[in-house]
C-alpha positions as CSV (number, residue, x, y, z in Angstrom):
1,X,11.2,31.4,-39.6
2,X,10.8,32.5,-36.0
3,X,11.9,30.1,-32.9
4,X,8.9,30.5,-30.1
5,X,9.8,29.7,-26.6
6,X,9.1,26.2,-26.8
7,X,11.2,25.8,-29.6
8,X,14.4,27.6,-28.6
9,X,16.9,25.2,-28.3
10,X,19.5,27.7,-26.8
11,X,16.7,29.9,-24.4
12,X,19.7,30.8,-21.9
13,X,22.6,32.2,-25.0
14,X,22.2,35.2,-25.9
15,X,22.8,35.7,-30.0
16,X,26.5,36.9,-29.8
17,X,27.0,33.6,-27.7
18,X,24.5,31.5,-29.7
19,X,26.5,32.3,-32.9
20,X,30.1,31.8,-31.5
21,X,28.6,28.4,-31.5
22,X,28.5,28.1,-35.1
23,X,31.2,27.1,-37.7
24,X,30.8,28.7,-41.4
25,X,32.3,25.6,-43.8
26,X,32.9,27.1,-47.5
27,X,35.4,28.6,-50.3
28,X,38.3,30.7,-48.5
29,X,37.1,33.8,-48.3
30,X,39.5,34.9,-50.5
31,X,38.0,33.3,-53.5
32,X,35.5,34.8,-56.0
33,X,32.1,34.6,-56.6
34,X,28.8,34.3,-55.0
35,X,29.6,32.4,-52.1
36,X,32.5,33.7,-50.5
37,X,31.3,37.3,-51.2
38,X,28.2,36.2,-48.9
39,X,31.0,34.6,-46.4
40,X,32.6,37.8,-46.1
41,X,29.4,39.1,-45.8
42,X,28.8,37.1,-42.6
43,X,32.1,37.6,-41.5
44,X,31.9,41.8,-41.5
45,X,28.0,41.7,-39.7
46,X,27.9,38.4,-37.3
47,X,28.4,38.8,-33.8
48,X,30.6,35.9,-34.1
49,X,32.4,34.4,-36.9
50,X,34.6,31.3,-37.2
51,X,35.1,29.8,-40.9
52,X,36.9,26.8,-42.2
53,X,38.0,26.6,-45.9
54,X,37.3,23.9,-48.0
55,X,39.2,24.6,-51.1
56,X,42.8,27.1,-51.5
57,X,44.2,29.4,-54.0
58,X,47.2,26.7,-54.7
59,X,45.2,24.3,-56.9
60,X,43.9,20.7,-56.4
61,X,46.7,19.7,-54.6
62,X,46.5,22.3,-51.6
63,X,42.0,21.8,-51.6
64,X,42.6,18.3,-51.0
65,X,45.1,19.2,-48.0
66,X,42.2,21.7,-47.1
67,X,39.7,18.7,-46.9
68,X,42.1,16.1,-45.2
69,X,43.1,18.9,-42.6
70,X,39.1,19.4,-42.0
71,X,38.0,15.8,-41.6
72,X,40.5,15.1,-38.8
73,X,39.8,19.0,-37.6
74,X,36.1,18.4,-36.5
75,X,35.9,15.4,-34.3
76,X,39.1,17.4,-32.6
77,X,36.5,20.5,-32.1
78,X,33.7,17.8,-30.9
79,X,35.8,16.8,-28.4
80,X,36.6,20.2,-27.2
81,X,33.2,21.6,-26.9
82,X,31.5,25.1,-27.8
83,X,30.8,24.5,-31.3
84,X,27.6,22.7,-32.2
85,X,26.8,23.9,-35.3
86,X,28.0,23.3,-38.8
87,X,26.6,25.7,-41.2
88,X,27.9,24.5,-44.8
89,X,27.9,26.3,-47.8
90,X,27.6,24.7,-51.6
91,X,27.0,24.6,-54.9
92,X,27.1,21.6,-57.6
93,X,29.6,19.4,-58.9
94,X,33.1,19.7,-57.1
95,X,31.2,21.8,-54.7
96,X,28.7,19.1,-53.4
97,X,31.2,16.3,-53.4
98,X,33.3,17.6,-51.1
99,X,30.2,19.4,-48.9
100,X,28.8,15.6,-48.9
101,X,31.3,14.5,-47.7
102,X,31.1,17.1,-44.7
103,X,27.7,16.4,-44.1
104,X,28.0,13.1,-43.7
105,X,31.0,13.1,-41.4
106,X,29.9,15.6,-39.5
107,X,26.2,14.3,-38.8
108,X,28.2,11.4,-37.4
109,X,30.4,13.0,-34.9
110,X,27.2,14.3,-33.5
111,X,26.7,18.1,-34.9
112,X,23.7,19.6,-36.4
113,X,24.5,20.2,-39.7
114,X,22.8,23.2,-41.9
115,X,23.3,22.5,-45.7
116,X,23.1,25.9,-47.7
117,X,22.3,25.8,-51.1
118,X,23.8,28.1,-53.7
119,X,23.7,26.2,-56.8
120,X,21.2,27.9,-59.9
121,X,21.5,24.6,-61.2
122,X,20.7,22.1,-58.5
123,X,17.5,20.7,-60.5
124,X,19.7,19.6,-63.3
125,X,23.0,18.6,-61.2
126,X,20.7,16.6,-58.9
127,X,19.4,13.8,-61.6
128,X,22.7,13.4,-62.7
129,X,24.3,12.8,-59.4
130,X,20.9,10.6,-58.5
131,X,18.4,12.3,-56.7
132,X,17.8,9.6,-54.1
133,X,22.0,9.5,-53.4
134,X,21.3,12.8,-52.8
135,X,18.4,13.1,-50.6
136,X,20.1,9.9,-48.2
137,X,22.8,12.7,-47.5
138,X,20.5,15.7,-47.5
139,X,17.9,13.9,-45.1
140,X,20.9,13.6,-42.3
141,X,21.4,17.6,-42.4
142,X,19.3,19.3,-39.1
143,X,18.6,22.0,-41.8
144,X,18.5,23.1,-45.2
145,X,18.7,26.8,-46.2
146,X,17.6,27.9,-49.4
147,X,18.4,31.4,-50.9
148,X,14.6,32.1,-52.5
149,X,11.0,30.2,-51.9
150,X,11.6,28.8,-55.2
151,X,14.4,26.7,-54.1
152,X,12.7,25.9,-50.4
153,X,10.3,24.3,-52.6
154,X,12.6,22.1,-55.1
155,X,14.1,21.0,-51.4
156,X,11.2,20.3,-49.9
157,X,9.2,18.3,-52.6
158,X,12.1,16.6,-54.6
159,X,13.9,15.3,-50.9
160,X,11.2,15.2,-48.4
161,X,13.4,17.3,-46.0
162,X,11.2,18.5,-43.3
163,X,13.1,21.5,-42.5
164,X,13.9,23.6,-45.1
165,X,14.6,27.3,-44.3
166,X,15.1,30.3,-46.8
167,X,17.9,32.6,-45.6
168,X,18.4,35.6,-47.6
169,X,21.6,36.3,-49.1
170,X,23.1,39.6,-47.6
171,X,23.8,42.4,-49.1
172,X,25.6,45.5,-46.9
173,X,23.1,48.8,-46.5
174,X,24.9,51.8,-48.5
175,X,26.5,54.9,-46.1
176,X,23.7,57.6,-47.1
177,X,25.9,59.3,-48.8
178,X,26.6,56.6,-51.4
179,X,23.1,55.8,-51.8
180,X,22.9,60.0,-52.9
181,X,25.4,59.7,-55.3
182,X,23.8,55.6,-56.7
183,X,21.0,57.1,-57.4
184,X,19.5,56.7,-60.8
185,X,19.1,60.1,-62.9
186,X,15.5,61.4,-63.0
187,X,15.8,62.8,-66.7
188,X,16.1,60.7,-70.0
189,X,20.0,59.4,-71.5
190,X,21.4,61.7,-74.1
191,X,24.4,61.5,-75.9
192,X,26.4,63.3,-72.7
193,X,24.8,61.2,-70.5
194,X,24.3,57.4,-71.9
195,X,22.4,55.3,-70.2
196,X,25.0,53.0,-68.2
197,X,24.4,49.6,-67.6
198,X,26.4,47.2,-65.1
199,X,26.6,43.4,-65.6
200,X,28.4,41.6,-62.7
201,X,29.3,37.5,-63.1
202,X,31.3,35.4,-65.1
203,X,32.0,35.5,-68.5
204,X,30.2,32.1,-69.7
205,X,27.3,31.4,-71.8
206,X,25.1,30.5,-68.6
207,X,25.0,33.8,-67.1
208,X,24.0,35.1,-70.8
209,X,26.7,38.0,-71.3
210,X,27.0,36.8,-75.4
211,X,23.0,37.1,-75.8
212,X,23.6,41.1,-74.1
213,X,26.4,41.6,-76.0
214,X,25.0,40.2,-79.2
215,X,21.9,42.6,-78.5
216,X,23.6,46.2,-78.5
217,X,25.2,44.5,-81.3
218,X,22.3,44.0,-83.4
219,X,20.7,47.8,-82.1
220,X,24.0,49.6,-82.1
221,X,22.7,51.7,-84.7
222,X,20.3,53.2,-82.5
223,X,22.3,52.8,-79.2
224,X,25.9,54.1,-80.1
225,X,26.7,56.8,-77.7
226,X,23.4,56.6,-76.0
227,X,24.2,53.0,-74.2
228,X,27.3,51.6,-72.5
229,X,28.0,48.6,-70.7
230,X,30.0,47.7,-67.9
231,X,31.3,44.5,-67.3
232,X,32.9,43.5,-64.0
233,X,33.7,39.6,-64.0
234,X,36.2,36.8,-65.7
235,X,35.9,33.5,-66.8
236,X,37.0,30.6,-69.4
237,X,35.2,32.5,-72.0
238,X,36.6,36.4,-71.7
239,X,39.3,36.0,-75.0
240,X,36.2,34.6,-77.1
241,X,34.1,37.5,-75.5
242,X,37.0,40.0,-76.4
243,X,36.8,38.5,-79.9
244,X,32.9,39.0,-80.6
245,X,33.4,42.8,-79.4
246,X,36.6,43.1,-81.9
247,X,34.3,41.5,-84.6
248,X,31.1,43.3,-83.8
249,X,32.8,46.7,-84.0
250,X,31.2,47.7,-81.1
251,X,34.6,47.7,-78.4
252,X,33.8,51.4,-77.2
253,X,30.1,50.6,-76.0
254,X,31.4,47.5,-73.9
255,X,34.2,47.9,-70.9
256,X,35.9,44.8,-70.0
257,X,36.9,45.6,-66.2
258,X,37.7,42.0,-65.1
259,X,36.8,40.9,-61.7
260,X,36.5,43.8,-59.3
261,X,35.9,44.0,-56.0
262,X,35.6,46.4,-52.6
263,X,36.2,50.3,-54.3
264,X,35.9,49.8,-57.6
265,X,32.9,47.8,-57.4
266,X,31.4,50.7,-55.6
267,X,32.8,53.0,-58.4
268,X,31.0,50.8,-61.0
269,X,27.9,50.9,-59.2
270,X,28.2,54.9,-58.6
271,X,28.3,55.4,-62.4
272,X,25.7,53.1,-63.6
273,X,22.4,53.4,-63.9
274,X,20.7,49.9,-63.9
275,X,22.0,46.4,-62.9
276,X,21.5,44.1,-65.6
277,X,22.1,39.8,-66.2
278,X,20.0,37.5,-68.4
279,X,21.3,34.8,-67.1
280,X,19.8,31.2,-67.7
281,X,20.4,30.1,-64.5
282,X,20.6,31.1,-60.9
283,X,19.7,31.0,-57.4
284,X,19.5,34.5,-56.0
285,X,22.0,36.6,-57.5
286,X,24.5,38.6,-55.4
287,X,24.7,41.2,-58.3
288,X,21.4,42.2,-58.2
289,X,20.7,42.4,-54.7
290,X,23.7,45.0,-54.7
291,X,22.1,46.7,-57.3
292,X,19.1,46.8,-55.6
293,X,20.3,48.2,-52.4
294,X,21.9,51.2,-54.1
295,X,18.5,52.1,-56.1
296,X,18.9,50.7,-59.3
297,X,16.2,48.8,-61.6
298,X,17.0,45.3,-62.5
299,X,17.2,44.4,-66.4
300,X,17.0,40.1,-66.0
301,X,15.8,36.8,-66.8
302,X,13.6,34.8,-65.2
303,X,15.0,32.0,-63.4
304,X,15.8,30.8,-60.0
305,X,14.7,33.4,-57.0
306,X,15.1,36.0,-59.2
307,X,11.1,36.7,-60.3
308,X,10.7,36.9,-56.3
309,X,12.7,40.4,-56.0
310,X,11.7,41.6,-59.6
311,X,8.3,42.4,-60.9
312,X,8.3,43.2,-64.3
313,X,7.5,46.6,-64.9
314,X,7.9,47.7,-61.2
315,X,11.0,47.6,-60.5
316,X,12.8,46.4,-63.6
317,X,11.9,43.7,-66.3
318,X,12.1,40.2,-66.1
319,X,11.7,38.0,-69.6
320,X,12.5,34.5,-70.6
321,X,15.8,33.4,-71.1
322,X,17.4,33.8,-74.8
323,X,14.7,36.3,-75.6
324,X,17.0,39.2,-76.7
325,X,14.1,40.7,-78.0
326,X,12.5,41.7,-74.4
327,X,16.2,42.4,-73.6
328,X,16.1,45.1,-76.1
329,X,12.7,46.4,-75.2
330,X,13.6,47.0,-71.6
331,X,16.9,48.8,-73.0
332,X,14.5,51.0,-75.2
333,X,12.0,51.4,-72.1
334,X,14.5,53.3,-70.0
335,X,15.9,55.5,-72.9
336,X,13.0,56.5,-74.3
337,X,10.4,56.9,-70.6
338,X,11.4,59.6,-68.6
339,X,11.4,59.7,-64.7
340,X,11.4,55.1,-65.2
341,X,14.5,54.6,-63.9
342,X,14.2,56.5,-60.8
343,X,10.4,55.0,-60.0
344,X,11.7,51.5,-60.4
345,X,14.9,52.5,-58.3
346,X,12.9,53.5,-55.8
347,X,11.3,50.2,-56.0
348,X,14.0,48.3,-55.7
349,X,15.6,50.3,-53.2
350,X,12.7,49.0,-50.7
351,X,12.2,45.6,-51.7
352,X,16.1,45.0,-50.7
353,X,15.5,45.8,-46.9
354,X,14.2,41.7,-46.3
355,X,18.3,41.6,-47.5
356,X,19.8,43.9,-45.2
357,X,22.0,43.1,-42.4
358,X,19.5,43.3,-39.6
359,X,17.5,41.0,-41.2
360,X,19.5,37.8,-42.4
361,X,21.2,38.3,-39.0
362,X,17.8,37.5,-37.1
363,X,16.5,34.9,-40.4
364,X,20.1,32.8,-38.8
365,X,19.4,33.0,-35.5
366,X,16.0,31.8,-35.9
367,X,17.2,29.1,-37.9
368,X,19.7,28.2,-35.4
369,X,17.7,28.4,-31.8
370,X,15.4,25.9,-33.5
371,X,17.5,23.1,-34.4
């Protein structure tokens, strides 16, 4: 999305003063998950950032403080000028109750409001909430971002928005010298050198971490000492995960890191060798894009924006969810083809530059100037 001359609806700002126009509404950037990683994103390559959290660490109690303290914040900030902008980020349930609620207050007062969708599962969540409920809030949003064409299109045909923007999710470019050391081996696993595979996300049955685990399981004959994974994430389901690796005998091929962030993220990412998450639903997944930029193939499912940065056989594989057996086959593909990982590395290493820094910066200020 590009903002021609006639369209620019801040011709005399330039884009550091264009975006210290704009408020970020979301999670603290403390929290975890997709989201706030791609608010601390913003935060670390804007030319400008301001942010105002709509949930806290401190439980219910201290979110709904966070929300009261918001509501009366914002016709406070109309009054005093230099904001115009409210660029709200969301998901489903909890997510978009409270972002609805922004939305609809903050239409009112008078500011443009961008609605940015996160949510993998905003098909489903949306007939339960009521579709038209939801398209009567949507419709008073200047914009809607979307984080993959697949999306832009559930947007544009299920609500009739008539501006509905894909923003890419960010991901940071590697120092050189990172990308050296990411990148995947050029010679075939052994038993020295297994084949290391990274899943990042939480530990529930949606992102399809049981189905991975269940299918070394079921090959660990073959695999044991030639495959390991690496798990960096938490959920509500981590003691039943630590069960099934207890049960399955299989404890040494599987690391349990728990959530990890900043150094020993990029540790993980150093070490391994492809990114990998079967999930069975998403938007446009953080983990990936990560992988991506540090030149590793992708090993997923196909859902959400996901079959628009992976072509099966290019740079990775991409298979239905459930189907362990392509999960397996993809495994078997990178330990048994020599010089694969490195091709599709390569691949993916280029298709991430739309994801870069440069890039989302000038996607928002497009998206902005023509509001």
């Amino acid at each position: 999305m590009k903002a021609d001359k006639e369209t620019d609806r801040y011709p005399t700002l330039t884009d550091s003063q264009l975006f210290g126009r704009v408020v970020y509404i979301g999670p603290t950037l403390r929290a975890d998950g997709g989201i706030a990683t791609v608010l601390r994103s913003y935060r670390d390559i804007l030319p400008a950032f301001r942010h105002i959290a709509t949930n806290s660490r401190f439980g219910p109690l201290g979110s709904a403080v966070k929300m009261a303290a918001l509501m009366v914040r914002l016709p406070l900030m109309k009054l005093a000028g230099g904001t115009d902008i409210l660029h709200i980020h969301g998901a489903t349930g909890k997510s978009w109750m409270r972002k609805s609620l922004i939305i609809r207050w903050g239409a009112f007062l008078g500011f443009k409001t961008v609605y940015h969708s996160h949510g993998g599962s905003m098909a489903e969540y949306s007939q339960r909430y009521g579709r038209e409920k939801m398209g009567r809030t949507l419709r008073r949003c200047a914009a809607i971002a979307t984080l993959s064409h697949y999306w832009r299109h559930f947007f544009s045909e299920t609500f009739g928005h008539p501006n509905v923007a894909v923003i890419n999710n960010v991901v940071e470019r590697p120092a050189d010298e990172e990308l050296h050391t990411a990148a995947p081996r050029r010679t075939l696993p052994s038993e020295n050198t297994p084949l290391r595979l990274l899943f990042l996300g939480a530990i529930n049955e949606k992102k399809g971490i049981f189905d991975l685990v269940e299918t070394i399981a079921a090959h660990a004959g073959d695999w044991r000492g030639r495959v390991i994974l690496e798990v960096g994430g938490d959920g509500p389901m981590m003691t039943q995960l630590r069960e099934m690796l207890k049960q399955r005998g299989i404890d040494e091929m599987i690391r349990l890191h728990g959530w990890i962030s900043g150094s020993d993220k990029e540790n993980l990412f150093k070490q391994c060798d492809a990114i990998v998450l079967p999930s069975y639903i998403e938007g446009m997944p953080i983990s990936i894009l990560e992988g991506m930029a540090r030149a590793m193939p992708v090993i997923a499912s196909n859902v959400g924006g996901i079959p628009e940065i992976v072509t099966d056989g290019v740079n990775g594989f991409i298979f239905a969810p459930g189907d362990t057996h392509a999960l397996a086959s993809a495994i078997n593909a990178y330990l048994s083809t020599d010089g694969l990982l490195a091709r599709h590395g390569a691949e993916s290493l280029r298709r991430a530059e739309p994801f870069l820094p440069e890039a989302v910066i000038a996607s928002l200020a497009s998206l902005y100037r023509s509001l």
